[in-house]
Structure formats: structure tokens, C-alpha cells
C-alpha positions as CSV (number, residue, x, y, z in Angstrom):
1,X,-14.7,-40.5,19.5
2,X,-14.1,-40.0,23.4
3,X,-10.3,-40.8,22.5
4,X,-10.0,-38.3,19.7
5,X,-11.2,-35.8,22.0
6,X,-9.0,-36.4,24.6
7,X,-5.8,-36.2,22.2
8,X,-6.6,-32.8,20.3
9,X,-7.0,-31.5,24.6
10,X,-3.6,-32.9,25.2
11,X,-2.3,-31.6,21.8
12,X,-3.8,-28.1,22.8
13,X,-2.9,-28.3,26.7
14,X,1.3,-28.9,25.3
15,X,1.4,-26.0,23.0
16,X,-0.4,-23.9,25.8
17,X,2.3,-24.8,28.3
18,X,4.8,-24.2,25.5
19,X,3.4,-20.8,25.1
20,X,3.6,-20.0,29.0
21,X,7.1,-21.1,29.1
22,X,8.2,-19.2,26.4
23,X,6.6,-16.2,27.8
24,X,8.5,-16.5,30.8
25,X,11.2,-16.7,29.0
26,X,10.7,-13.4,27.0
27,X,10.1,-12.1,30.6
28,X,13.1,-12.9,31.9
29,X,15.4,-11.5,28.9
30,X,13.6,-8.5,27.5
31,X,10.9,-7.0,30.0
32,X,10.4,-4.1,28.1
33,X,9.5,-5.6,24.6
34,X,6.6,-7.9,26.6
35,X,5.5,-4.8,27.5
36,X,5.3,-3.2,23.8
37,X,3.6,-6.1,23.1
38,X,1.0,-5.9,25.5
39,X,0.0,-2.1,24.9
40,X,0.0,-3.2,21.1
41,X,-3.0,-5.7,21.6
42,X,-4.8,-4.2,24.3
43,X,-5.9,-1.3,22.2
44,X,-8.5,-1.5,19.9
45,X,-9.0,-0.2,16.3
46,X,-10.8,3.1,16.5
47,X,-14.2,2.9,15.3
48,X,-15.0,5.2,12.2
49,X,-18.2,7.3,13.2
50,X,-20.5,7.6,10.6
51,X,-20.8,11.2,9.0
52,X,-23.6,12.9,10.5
53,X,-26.6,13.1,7.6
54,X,-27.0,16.3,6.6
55,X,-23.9,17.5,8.5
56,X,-22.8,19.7,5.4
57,X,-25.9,20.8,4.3
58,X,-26.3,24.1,1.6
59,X,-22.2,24.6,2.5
60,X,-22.5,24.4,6.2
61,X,-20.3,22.3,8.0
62,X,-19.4,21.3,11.6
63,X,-18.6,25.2,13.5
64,X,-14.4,25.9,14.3
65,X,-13.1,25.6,17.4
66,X,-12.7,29.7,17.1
67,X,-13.7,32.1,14.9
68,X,-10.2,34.3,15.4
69,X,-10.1,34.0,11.1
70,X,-13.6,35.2,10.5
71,X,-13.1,38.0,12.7
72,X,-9.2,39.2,11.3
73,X,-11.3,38.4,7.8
74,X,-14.3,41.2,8.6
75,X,-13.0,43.0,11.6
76,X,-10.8,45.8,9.3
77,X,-13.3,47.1,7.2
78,X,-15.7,48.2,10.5
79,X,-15.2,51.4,11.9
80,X,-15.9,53.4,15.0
81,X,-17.9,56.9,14.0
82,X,-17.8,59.2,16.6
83,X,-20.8,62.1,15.1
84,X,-20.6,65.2,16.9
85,X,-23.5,68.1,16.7
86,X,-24.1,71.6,18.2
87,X,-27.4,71.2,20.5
88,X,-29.0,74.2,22.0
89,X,-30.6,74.0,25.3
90,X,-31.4,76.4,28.0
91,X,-30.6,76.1,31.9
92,X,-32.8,77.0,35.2
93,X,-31.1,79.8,37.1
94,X,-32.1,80.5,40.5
95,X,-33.6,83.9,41.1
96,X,-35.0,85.6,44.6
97,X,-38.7,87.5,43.9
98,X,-40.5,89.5,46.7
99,X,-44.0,88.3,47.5
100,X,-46.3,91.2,47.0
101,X,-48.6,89.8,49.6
102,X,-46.2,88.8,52.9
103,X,-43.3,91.2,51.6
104,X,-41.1,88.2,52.1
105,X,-38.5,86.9,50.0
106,X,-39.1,83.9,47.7
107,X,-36.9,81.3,45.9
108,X,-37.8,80.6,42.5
109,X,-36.5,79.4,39.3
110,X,-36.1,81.1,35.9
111,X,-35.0,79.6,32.6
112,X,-31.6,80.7,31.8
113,X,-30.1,82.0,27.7
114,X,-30.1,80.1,25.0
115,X,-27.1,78.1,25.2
116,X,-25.0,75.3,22.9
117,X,-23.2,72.5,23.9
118,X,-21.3,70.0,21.5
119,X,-22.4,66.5,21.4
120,X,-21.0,63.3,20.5
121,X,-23.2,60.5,19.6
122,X,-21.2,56.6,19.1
123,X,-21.7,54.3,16.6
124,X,-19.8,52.3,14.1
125,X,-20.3,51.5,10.6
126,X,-19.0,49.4,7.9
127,X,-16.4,49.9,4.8
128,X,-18.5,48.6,1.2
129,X,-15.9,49.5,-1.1
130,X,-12.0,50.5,-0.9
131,X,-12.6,53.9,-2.7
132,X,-14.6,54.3,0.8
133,X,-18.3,54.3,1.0
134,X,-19.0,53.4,4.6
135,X,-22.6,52.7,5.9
136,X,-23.6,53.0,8.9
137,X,-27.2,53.9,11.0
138,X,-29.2,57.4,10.0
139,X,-29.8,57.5,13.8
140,X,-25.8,57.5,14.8
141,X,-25.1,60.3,12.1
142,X,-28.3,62.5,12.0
143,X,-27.9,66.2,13.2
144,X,-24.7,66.3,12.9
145,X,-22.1,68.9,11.5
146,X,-19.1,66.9,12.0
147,X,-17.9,62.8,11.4
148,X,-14.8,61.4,12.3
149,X,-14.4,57.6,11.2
150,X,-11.6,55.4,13.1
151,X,-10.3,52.9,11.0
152,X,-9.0,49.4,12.6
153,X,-5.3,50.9,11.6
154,X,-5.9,53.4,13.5
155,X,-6.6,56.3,11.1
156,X,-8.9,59.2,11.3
157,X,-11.0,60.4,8.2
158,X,-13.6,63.3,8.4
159,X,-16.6,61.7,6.7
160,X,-19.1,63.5,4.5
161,X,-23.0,62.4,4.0
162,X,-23.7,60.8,0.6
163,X,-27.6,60.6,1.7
164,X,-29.4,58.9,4.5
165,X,-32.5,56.9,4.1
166,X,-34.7,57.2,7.7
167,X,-37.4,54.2,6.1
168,X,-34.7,52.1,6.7
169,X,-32.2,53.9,9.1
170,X,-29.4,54.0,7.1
171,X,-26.9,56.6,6.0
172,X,-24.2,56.3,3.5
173,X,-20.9,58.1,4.2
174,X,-17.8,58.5,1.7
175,X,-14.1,59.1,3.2
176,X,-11.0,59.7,1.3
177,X,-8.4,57.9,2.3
178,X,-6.1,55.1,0.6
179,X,-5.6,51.6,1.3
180,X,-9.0,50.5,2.5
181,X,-10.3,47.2,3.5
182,X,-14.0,46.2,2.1
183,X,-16.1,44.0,4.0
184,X,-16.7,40.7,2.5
185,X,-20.6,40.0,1.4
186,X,-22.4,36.8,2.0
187,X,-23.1,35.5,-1.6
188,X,-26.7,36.0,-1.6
189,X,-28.3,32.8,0.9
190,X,-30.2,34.1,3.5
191,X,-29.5,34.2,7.0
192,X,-31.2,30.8,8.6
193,X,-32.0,30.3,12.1
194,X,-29.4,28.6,13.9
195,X,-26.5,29.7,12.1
196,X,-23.3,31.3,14.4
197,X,-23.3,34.6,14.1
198,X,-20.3,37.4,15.1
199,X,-21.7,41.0,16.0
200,X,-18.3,43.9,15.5
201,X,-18.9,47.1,16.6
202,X,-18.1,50.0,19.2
203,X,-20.6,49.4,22.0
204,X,-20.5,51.9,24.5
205,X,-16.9,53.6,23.2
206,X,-14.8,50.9,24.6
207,X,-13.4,50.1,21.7
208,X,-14.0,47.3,18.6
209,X,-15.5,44.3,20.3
210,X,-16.9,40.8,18.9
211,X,-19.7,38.9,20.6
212,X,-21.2,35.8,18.8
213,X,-24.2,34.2,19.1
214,X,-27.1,32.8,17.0
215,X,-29.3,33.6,14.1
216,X,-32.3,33.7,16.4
217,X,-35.4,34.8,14.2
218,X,-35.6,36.2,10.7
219,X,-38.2,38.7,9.0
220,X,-38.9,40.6,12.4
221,X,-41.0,43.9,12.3
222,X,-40.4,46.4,15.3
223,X,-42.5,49.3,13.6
224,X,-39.3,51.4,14.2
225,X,-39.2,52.2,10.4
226,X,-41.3,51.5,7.5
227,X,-39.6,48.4,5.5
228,X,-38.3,46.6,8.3
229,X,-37.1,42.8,7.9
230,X,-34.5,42.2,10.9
231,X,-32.7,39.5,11.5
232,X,-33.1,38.4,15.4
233,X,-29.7,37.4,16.9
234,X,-28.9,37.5,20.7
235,X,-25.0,38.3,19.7
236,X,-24.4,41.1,22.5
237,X,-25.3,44.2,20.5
238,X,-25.1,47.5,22.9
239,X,-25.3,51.6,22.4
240,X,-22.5,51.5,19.9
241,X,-23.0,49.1,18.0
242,X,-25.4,50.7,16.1
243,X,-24.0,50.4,12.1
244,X,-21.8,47.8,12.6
245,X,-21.7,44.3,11.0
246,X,-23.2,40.8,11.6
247,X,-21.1,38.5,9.8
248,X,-21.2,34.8,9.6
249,X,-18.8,31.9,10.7
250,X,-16.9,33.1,7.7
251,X,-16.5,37.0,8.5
252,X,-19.0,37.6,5.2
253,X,-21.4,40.6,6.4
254,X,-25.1,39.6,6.5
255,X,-26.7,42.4,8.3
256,X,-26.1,46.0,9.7
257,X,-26.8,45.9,13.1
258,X,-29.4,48.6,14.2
259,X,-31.3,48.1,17.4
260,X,-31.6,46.2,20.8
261,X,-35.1,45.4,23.0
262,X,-34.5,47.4,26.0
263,X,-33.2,45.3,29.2
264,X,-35.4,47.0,31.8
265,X,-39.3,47.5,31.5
266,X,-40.2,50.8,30.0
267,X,-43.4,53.0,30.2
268,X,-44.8,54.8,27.5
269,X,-47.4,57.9,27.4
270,X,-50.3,55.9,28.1
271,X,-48.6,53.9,31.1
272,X,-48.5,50.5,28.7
273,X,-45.1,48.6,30.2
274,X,-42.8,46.5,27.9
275,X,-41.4,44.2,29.7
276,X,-37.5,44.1,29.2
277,X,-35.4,41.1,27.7
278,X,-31.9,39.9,27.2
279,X,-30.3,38.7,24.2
280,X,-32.3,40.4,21.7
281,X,-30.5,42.3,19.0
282,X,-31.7,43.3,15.7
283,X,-29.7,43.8,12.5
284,X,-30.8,44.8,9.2
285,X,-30.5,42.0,6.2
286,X,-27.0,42.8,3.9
287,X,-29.4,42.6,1.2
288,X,-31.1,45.8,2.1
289,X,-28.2,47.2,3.5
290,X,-26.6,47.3,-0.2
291,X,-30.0,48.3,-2.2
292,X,-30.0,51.4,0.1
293,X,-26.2,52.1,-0.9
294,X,-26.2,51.2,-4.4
295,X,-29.1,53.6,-5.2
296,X,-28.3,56.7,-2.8
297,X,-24.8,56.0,-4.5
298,X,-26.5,56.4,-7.7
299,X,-29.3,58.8,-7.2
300,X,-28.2,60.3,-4.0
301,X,-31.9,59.0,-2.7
302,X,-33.7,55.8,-2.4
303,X,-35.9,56.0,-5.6
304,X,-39.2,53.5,-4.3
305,X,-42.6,52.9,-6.1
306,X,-46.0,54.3,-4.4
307,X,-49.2,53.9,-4.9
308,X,-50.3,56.5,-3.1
309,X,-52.3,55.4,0.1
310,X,-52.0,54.2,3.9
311,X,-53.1,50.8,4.6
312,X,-53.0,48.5,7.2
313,X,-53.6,44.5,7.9
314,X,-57.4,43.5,7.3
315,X,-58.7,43.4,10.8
316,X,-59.2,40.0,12.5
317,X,-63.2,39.2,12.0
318,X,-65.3,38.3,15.1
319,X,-64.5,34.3,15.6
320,X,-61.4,34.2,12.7
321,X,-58.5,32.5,14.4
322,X,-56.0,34.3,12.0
323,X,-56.2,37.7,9.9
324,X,-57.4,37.9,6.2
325,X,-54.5,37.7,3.4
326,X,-54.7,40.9,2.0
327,X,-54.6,45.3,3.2
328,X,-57.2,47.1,4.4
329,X,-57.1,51.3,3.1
330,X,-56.9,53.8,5.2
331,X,-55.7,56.4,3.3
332,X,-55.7,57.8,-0.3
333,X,-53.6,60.4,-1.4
334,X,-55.1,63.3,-2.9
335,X,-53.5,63.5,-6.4
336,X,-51.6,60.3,-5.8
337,X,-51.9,57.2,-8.5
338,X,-54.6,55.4,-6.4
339,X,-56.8,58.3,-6.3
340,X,-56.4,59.3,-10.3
341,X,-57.7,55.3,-10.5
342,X,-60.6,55.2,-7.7
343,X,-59.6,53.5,-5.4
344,X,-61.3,54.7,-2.1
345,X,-60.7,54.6,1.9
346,X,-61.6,51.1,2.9
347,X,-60.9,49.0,0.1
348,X,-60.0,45.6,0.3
349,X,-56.6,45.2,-1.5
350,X,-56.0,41.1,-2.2
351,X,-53.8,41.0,-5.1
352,X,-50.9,42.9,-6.9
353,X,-50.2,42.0,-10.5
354,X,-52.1,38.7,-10.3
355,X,-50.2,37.8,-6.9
356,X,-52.3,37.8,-3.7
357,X,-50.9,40.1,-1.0
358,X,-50.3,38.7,2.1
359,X,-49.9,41.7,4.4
360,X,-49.5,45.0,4.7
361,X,-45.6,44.6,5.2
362,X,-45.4,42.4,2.0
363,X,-47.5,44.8,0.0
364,X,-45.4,47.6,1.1
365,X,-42.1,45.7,0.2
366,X,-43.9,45.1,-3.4
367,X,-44.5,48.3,-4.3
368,X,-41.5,50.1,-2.8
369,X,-39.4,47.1,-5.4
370,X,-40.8,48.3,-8.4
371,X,-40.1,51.3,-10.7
372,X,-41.8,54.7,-10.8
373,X,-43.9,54.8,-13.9
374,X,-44.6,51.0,-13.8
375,X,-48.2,49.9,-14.5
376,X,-49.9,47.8,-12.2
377,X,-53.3,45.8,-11.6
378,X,-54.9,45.5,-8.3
379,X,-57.7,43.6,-7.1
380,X,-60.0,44.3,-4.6
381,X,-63.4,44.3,-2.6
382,X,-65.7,46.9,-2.0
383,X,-68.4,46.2,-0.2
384,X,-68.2,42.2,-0.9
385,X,-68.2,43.2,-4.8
386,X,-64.6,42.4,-6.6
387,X,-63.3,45.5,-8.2
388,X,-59.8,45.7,-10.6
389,X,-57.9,48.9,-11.1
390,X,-55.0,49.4,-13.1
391,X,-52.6,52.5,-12.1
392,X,-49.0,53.8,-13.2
393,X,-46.7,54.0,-9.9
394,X,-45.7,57.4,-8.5
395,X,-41.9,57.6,-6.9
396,X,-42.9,57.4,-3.0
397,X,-42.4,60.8,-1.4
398,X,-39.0,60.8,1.0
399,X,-39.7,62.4,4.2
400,X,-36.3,62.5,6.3
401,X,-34.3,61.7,3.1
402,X,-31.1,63.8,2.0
403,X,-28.6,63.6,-0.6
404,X,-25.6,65.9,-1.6
């Protein structure tokens, strides 16, 4: 056994010495293939990384390394509005008044004529269709006598006012001009926190800009309007902005951007401060966005259901941790369709059409989706004691709302 051993070690040690040898050799005559050789074995076979679960989930996949075709994709149908308006104001003059009592000469102030000045408020706004609808913020557009729309070719159109709808803060606009570019709309998925994000717009009259950022928070109220649902994204959005588009990692519009939360503290009436923030833009959901436009396109207002009362979230009880499902009343409407059915300040509303209401925000949505004319059933409490009442909807009453 010991002698077997000790052959298959010589046998091994020969060809090993063989190998050295010839090596040498290989040196000697051709350097440069040894070396070929050498690279070729010391490097090893990539690994294949396993896919990432879930890394293409509901048609998301791993984000570009730029976005330069999303933004050449969206960025020609937004447009800078420049809305201007004829303000009156009056000025203080200086005046010199003798005092009665000392005889002396007094400096004093009086208010000057009525005066106008021309304004020009920035904001920027979005193409819907190529025969050149264009929405945009009420707020940028309202008060004002005269519109001009740059387009990203550099074209000026004078803009006319379709309608406006101040319960969302928008406006439609219509210009006629050929050859327009229409935004691309996301197909109908909702905006999911996370997702990238590209805010286009005009801020501060500089010019068409693109900051990107994140889908931050969704279904945000700011009680700046009365059917809010904003999508939170902390994409730089600045005066000028207003109207313009959020669109996704593939240039599809999901939002209109609308509003920012103020950088520096502010003070209101009754000296509360809100603190300021960074990176806190809001936009308003394409889906709106389009509702709004389709119907003021068709009825040259937003045509909304109404019950016919105030409400307001059931207040937290003494001890609850959260607040009751449901609306409180506040309000009924003389002559409105909750008043023809009894229904009384205080009520308890809990469910609409079988469905329990969760807010007053979802109830509001509810009733602003439905028709005029429809029949509904609502449930509620009186006094602890469950009550039903069946009404036909009014069309809600449009404070602020114009059309042509």
C-alpha cells in the first residue's frame, strides 16, 4: 500500500515538473500569450443576481437612470399663462393742515383718487386635447380680463374661459390654435406612495422647469376647497406652478398641481402660528382634474348632487380614542331635499344607500357623484333612536362657478 502511494506521488511530482518546464518554455517564446492566459483564468464567471421579488410589481419596474423621455414625452403640452387684470387701488398723498389750537402747521396723510393698475398673475396649465382645452387653477385665472398661453414652441394664444369650478380650483380655458400637443393620461391606477414623480410648470416666471420627487401621501385634505383629495409630493412646486402637471416616470399626467405649505411660519387673525415646512406640494388627482373638464366642457358648469345641508365629522366622545363613522348636521337648507324629508339640525347621518359613511369628506364626495333627481336612503340617529329617510337629490348650488 505504502509503495503504491509512493508511485502515483512520483507519477504526479513528473508531470508537475513537466508542466513547470513547459511553462518556462511558453515564457521564453511567447510572453504575451502566457499572459492572455492568465487574465482568462483569473476572472470568474459573473454571478446572476436573482430578480428582486416583486421588482415589477402592477407594471412598475426598476426607475431610469433619467427621466429626459418622460419629460420630452409630457413637457409640450404644459403651458405658461400669464393672466392679467385691471385692479383699482387708491394711494396716501401727503397733505399740510393747520392746527386750530397751536396755529402750527401739521403733516398728515390723505387717501389719494381712485386709481387702476394692470396686474399679472403666473401660472401654468396643461393642454387635454389638440383642438385646445387647457386647464389650469381658478386661482391663476380669476379676475382677469385678459389670458395669454405660451406654448413649449413658443406660440402665443389669447385664451378664453370655458368655466371655472372654485370647489375644486380649477378653470378650463380653450385656445385656437393648430398643431397641439395633448398631455398623456395615466390609465386609470392611482397614484401610490413612493412612486417618482416629475412636477412641469412656470414657478416664479423663469421659465418651464422639472423637479422630481416622490409620491409622498395621497387623499390629503387642506380645507382650501370643498372636495379636496391631494396627492402629497415634495417635487419642488413654487408660485407658478400653480396648473401645471405631475406626471409619472412615464410623462402620463396624474395630477394638476395646486398648492404648496408655506416655508416660513405664518400668523393668522387669532395669532395661531403654522409652522413652515419644506417639500410639501400638493396636486390635484388627474381623475378629478378630467371630471371637472369633461362636464364644464359639456354643461359649461360642474353639475353635483346635494342634499341640502352642512355637516361636519361626529365629534370625538369624552374617552373615544378615534371619531364615530358617520356626519354630524349642522345645517338644513330651507327648501332643500333634506328639509322637504325631515331631516333636522343634529342628526346623526351613518349610511347612504345601505353604505355606512365614513366622514364628512366621503359623504360629501358621495353625494357630489351622483345625479340631480336621484333617490336616496339615509340612515340615521336622533336622539339614540334609528331613523330612515328617503329623498330625491337637488343639483348643489355653485357659488363662484361661471360658464360661457
Amino acid at each position: 500500500m505504502r509503495s503504491s502511494s509512493l508511485r502515483l506521488l512520483a507519477f504526479l511530482g513528473r508531470f508537475a515538473v513537466l508542466g513547470l518546464a513547459l511553462a518556462f518554455v511558453f515564457s521564453l517564446v511567447s510572453p504575451a500569450l502566457v499572459e492572455r492566459l492568465r487574465d482568462a483564468f483569473s476572472r470568474a464567471p459573473a454571478a446572476t443576481a436573482p430578480a428582486a421579488a416583486g421588482a415589477a410589481t402592477n407594471g412598475r419596474s426598476r426607475g431610469p437612470v433619467s427621466y429626459a423621455d418622460a419629460v420630452s414625452r409630457a413637457s409640450p403640452a404644459v403651458v405658461n399663462i400669464y393672466a392679467n387684470k385691471i385692479t383699482p387701488y387708491r394711494q396716501l398723498q401727503p397733505r399740510v393742515v393747520l392746527d386750530p389750537l397751536t396755529q402750527r402747521l401739521l403733516g398728515t396723510y390723505s387717501m389719494g383718487p381712485l386709481m387702476q393698475r394692470r396686474d399679472q398673475s403666473l401660472g401654468s396649465g396643461v393642454i387635454f386635447s389638440t383642438d385646445g382645452y387647457v386647464l389650469t387653477n381658478n386661482h391663476v385665472i380669476s379676475g382677469a380680463d385678459d389670458i395669454q398661453v405660451l406654448l413649449d414652441d413658443d406660440r402665443v394664444a389669447k385664451a378664453r374661459v370655458i368655466g371655472t369650478d372654485a370647489e375644486t380650483d380649477l378653470a378650463v380655458l380653450k385656445i385656437d390654435v393648430g398643431n397641439l400637443p395633448a398631455i398623456a393620461v395615466a390609465d386609470g391606477a392611482e397614484a401610490s406612495v413612493g412612486d417618482v414623480v416629475l412636477a412641469i410648470g412656470n414657478p416664479v416666471g423663469i421659465g418651464k422647469t422639472v423637479t422630481m420627487g416622490i409620491v409622498s401621501g395621497t387623499g390629503r385634505q387642506l380645507r382650501l376647497s370643498s372636495y379636496e383629495d391631494f396627492i402629497q409630493t415634495d417635487a419642488a412646486i413654487n408660485a407658478g406652478n400653480s396648473g401645471g402637471a405631475l406626471v409619472n416616470a412615464l410623462g402620463e399626467l396624474i395630477g394638476i398641481n395646486t398648492a404648496m405649505y408655506p416655508r416660513t411660519p405664518t400668523r393668522d387673525g387669532r395669532g395661531s402660528v403654522t409652522p413652515g415646512a419644506e417639500g410639501i406640494g400638493f396636486a390635484i388627482p388627474v381623475a378629478t382634474a378630467r371630471n371637472v373638464l369633461d362636464q364644464i366642457v359639456r354643461h359649461g358648469v360642474v353639475v353635483r348632487g346635494w342634499l341640502g345641508v352642512d355637516y361636519a365629522d361626529i365629534p370625538i366622545a369624552n374617552g373615544a380614542s378615534v371619531a364615530r363613522p358617520g356626519a354630524v348636521v349642522l345645517n338644513v337648507y330651507p327648501n332643500g331635499p333634506a328639509a322637504a324629508a325631515g331631516i333636522r339640525a343634529g342628526d346623526l347621518l351613518l349610511k347612504l344607500d345601505g353604505r355606512d359613511i365614513v366622514d364628512q369628506t366621503d359623504l360629501l364626495n358621495r353625494e357630489a357623484a351622483l345625479a340631480p333627481g336621484t333617490r336616496v336612503k339615509l340612515e340615521c340617529l336622533r336622539g339614540g333612536r334609528p331613523m330612515t329617510f328617503e329623498l330625491a337629490l337637488a343639483q348643489r348650488p355653485t357659488p363662484g362657478t361661471t360658464g360661457t
